[in-house]
N, C-alpha and C positions, 0 to 999 in steps of 0.2 A: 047737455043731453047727449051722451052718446049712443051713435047707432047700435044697435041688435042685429046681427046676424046667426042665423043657424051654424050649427055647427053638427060634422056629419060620422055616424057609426059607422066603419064599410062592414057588410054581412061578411065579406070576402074576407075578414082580417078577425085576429081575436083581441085586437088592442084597440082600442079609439083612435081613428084617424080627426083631430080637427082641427078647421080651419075657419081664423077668421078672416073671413072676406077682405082684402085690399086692406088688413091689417085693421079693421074694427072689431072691438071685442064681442065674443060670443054670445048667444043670446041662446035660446032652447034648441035641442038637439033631436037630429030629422036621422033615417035611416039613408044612408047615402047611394042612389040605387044603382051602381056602378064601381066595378071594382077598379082596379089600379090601371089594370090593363087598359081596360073597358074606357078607364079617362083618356090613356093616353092614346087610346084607337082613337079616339072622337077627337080630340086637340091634333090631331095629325089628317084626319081628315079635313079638316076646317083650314085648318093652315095649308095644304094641298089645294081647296076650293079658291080661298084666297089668291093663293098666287094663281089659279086659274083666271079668277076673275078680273087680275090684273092684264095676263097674256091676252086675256078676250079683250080689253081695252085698250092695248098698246095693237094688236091687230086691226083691230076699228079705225083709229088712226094713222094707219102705213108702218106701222113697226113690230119687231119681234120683241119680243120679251125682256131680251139681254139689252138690246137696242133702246127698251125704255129704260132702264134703271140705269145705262151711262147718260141720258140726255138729263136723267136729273142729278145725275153726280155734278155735272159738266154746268146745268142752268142753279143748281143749288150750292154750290164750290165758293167759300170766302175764299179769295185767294188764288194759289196757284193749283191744278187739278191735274193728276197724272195717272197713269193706270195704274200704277201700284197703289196709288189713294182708291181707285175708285174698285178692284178687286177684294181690298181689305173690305171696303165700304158693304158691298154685297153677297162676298162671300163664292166671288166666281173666279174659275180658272182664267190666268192669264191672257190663256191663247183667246179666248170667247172675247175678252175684253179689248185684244187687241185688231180680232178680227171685225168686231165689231166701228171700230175707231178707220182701220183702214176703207170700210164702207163708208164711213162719214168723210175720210179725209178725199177719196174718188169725187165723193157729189159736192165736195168745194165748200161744206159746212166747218172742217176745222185746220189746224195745222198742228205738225208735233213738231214740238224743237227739244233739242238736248235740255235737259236739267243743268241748273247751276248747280257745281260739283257733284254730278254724277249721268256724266254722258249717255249710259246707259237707258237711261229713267228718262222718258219724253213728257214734256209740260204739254199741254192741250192747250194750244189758241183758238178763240173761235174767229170766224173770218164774219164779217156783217152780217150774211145771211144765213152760218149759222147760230151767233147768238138771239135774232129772231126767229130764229122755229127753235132751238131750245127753250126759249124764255114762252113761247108760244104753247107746246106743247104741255111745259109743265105746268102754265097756267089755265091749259086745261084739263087736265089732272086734276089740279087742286078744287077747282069747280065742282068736278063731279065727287069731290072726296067733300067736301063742303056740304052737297047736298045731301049725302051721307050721314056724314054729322047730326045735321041742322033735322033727318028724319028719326035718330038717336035718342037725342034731346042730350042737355049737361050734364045729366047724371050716370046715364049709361054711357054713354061716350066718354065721361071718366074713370068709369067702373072697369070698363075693357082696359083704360089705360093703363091704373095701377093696379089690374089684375093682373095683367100681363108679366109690367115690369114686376109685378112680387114673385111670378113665377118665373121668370128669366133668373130674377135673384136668387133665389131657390136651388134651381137646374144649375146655374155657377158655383152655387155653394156642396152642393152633392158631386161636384166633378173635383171640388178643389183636396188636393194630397192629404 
């Protein structure tokens, strides 16, 4: 039994925009009440909120923003972790990433040593006390992203997922040459 979803007209367009939802085939067809733009104001407002709503939680907790997204590069890392990993990672300049680390490295939380072949390139050790408030911190995170979830339920919480990623997919494939 495969799923039904709508598939939508934009008024704004003169060709049929549709979509099947997270890749399930279409099912009867809705007037889409938002044009193109009008999506991408709203997906950009939401992702704006989002990362607000992370700032507001890394604040609650003693930290800035940039400040949470290295503690979970750092408590989430197979391996070895370096700023050049964890800038790709998030998508942040350098200097933030580094400024952020020298904050960490003052309150005794971690240590940078040279990279194996490439001196330039500092690995991140955590010192004792900082792999418990890493591991600490981002375990509560998960907590509160859990309860999240769990108020979601399975279906929308996988719906946002592979909604996402189909639109991520999308958005690469409209950039690619």
């Amino acid at each position: 039994t495969e799923k039904k979803v709508p598939c939508y007209i934009s008024p704004n367009s003169d060709y049929i925009f549709r979509t099947a939802l997270c890749g399930a085939p279409c099912g009867r067809e809705e007037i889409m009440p938002l044009s193109f733009s009008e999506l991408s104001g709203r997906y950009n407002e939401l992702w704006r909120e989002t990362s607000a709503l992370y700032e507001a939680w890394a604040r609650q907790n003693g930290l800035s923003y940039h400040e949470l997204l290295v503690v979970l590069s750092i408590a989430q890392a197979r391996g070895p972790c370096t700023q050049k990993t964890i800038c790709a990672q998030w998508a942040v300049p350098k200097q933030t990433v580094h400024s952020v680390l020298q904050g960490f490295l003052a309150r005794g939380l971690v240590r940078l040593c040279p990279a194996p072949g490439d001196r330039r390139n500092k690995q991140i050790e955590c010192t004792p006390q900082g792999r418990a408030f890493f591991e600490s911190t981002a375990q509560k995170l998960d907590a509160h992203e859990a309860a999240v979830w769990r108020r979601m339920g399975a279906q929308q919480s996988e719906a946002l997922l592979a909604c996402t990623a189909l639109y991520n997919r999308f958005f690469r494939e409209e950039c690619a040459p």
